[in-house]
C-alpha positions as CSV (number, residue, x, y, z in Angstrom):
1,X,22.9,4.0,-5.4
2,X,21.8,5.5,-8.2
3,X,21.3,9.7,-8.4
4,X,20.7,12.7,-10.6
5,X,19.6,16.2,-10.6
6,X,17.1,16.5,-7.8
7,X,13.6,16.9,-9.3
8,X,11.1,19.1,-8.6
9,X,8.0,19.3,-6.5
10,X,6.0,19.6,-9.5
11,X,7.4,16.1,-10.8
12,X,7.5,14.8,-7.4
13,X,3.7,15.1,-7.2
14,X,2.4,14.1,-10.5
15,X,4.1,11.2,-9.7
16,X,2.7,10.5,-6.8
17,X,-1.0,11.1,-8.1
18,X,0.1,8.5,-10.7
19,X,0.9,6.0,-7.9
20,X,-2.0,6.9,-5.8
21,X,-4.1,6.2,-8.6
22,X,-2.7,2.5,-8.6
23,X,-3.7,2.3,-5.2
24,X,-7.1,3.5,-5.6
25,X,-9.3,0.6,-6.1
26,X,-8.0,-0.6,-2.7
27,X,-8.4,2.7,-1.0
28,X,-11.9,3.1,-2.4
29,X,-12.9,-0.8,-1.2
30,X,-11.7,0.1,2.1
31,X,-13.8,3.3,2.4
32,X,-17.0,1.9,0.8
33,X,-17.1,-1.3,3.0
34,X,-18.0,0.3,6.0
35,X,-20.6,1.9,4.4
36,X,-22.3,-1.1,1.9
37,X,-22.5,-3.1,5.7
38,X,-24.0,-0.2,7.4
39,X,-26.7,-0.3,4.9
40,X,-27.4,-3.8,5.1
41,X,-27.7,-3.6,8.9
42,X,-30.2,-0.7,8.1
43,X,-32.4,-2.6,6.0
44,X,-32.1,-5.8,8.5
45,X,-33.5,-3.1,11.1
46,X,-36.2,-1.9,9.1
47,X,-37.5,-6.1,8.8
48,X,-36.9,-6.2,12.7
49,X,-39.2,-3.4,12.7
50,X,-42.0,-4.7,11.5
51,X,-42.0,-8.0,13.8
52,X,-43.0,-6.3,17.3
53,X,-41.9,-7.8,20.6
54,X,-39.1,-7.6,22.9
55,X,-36.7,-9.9,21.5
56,X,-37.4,-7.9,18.0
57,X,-36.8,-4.9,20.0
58,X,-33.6,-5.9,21.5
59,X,-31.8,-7.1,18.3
60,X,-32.7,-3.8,16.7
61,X,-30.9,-1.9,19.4
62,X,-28.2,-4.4,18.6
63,X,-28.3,-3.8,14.8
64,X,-28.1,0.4,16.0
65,X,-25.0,0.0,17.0
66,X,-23.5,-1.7,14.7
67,X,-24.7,1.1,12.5
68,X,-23.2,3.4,14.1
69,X,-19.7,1.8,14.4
70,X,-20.2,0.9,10.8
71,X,-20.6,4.9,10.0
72,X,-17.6,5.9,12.4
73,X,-15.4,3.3,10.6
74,X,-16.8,4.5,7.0
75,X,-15.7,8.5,8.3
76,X,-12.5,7.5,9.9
77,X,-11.8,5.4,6.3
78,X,-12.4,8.8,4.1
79,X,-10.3,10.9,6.7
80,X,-7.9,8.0,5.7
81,X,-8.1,8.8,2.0
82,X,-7.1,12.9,3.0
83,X,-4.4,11.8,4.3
84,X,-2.7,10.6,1.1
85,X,-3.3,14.4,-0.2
86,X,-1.6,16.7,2.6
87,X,1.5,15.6,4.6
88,X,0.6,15.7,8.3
89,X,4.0,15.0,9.8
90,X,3.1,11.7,11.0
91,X,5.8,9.5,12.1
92,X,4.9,5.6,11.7
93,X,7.8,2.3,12.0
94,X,9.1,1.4,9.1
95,X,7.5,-1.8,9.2
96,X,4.0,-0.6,9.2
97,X,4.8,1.8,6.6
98,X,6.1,-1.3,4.3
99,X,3.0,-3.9,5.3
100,X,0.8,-1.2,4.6
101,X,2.3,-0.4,0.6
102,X,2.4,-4.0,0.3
103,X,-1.2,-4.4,0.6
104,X,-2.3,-1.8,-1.5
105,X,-0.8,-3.5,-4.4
106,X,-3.3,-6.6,-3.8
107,X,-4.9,-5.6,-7.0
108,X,-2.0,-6.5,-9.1
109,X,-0.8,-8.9,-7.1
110,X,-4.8,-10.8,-8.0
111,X,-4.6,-9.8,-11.6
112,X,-1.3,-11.5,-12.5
113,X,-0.6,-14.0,-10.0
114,X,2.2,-12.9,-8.2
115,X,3.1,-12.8,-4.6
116,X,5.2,-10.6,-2.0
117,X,6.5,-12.1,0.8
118,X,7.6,-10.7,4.2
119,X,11.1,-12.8,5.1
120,X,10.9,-10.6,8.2
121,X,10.4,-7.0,10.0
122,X,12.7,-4.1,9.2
123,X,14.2,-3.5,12.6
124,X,12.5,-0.7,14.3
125,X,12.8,2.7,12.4
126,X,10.7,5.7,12.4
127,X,9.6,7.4,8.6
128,X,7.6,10.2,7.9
129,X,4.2,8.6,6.9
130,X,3.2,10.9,3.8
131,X,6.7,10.4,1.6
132,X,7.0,6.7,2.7
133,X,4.4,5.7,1.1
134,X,4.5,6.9,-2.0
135,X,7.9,5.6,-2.3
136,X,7.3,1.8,-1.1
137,X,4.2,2.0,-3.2
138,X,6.3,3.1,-6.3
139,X,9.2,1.2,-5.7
140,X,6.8,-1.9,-4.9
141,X,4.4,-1.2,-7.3
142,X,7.5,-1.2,-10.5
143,X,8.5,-4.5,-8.9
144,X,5.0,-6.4,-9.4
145,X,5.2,-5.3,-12.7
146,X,8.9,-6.5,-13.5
147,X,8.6,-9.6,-11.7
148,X,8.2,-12.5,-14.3
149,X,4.7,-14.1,-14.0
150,X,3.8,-16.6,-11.3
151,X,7.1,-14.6,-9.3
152,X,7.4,-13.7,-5.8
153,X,9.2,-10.8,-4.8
154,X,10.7,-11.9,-1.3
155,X,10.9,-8.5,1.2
156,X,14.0,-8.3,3.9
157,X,16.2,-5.7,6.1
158,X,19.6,-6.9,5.8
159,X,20.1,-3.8,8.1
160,X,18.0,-0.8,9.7
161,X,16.4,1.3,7.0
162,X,17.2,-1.0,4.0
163,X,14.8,-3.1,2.2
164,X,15.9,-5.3,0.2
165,X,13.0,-7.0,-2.5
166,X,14.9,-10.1,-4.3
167,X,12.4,-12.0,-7.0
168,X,12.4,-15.7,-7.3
169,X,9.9,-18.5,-9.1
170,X,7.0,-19.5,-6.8
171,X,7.1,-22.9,-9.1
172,X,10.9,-23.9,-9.8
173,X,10.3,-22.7,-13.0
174,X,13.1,-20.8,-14.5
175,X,13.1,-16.9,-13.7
176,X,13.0,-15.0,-16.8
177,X,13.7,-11.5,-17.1
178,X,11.0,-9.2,-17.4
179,X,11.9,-5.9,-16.8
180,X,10.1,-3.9,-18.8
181,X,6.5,-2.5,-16.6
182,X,3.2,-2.9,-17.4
183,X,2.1,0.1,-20.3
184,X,0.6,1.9,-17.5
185,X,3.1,1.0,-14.8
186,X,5.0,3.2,-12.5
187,X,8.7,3.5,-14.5
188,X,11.8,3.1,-12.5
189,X,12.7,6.5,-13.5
190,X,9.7,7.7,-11.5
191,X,10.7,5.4,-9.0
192,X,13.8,6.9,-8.5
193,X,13.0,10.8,-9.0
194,X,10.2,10.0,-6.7
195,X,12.8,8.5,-3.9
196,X,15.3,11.8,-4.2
197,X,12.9,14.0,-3.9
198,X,11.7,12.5,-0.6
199,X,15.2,11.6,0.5
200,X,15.2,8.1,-0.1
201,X,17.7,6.1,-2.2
202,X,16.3,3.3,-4.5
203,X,19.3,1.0,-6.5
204,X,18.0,-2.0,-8.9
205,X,19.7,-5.0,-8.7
206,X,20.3,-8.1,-11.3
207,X,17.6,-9.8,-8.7
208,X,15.3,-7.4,-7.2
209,X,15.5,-3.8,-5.9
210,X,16.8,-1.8,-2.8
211,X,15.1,0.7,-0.9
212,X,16.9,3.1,1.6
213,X,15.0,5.3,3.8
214,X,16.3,8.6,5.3
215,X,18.4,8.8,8.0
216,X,19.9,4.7,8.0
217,X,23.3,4.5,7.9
218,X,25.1,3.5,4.1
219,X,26.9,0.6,3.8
């Protein structure tokens, strides 16, 4: 797969802010969601409020605590966000860490009308949290963009630890190269100093890209 000198930590994290920037619109929906329907639920209260009677006084206990799950989901959704900042140790399988990079490219996915497909789950792995997903994200985040438009990058684990994302037409139309990312797209050079620094080994193939994570055996 392929190498060079070991960047820094200083490279290692401007790169990541760029690709947590990609993510961000997702991330922020996520967090304000919670928050725009505890709102509405609050102003539904306040119109329950001012019809007296029992029933009116039952569905406002109702719409309470809503509210207040609503608020506990909004916290738990910005403790959520710290997370991408500090690395907390936390082991996840490798097949969250993957479903949950491939939704946070949704964005791009909407705006050029591509696709990512899971074939099927990476057998059962445990990743560090905080490094895999800056990796996947990169790694998937570069494939969106060199996919030709209207592609589908198809995701599988030939073996434990490797993913393995081959592109394809979604139309039978022929699959022309487009390998060069969007202007403000993660590079594959990023991609790849990003993946040593964290361990992982990345390779691009003539059809689609390989991810390795740390500790699965070569072939």
């Amino acid at each position: 797969m392929e190498g060079g000198a070991n960047p820094s930590g200083r490279v290692a994290q401007a790169i990541q802010f760029k690709v947590l920037g990609h993510a961000f619109p997702v991330l922020r929906h996520d967090a304000i969601k919670p928050i725009s329907n505890a709102k509405l639920a609050t102003a539904m209260m306040a119109q329950k409020a001012a019809r007296p009677g029992a029933a009116q006084d039952e569905r406002a206990r109702e719409l309470l605590a809503d509210v207040d799950g609503l608020l506990d989901e909004g916290v738990e959704a910005f403790r959520r966000l710290d997370a991408w900042l500090r690395d907390d140790a936390e082991q996840v399988p490798l097949a969250q860490a993957l479903g949950e990079s491939s939704r946070l490219v949704f964005t791009r996915l909407l705006l050029s009308g591509k696709r990512i497909r899971l074939a099927h789950q990476p057998e059962p792995l445990q990743v560090a949290r905080f490094p895999a997903r800056y990796v996947l994200l990169a790694w998937l985040l570069h494939a969106v963009d060199a996919m030709p438009p209207g592609g589908e990058l198809v995701l599988a684990s030939p073996r434990t630890g490797l993913i393995q994302g081959t592109t394809g037409p979604r139309d039978g139309s022929a699959n022309g190269d487009a390998r060069s990312p969007a202007a403000d797209g993660v590079l594959w050079s990023e991609v790849e100093d990003l993946a040593r620094f964290h361990g992982w080994a990345v390779e691009r193939q003539d059809q689609g890209w390989i991810a390795q994570a740390p500790g699965a055996a070569a072939a």
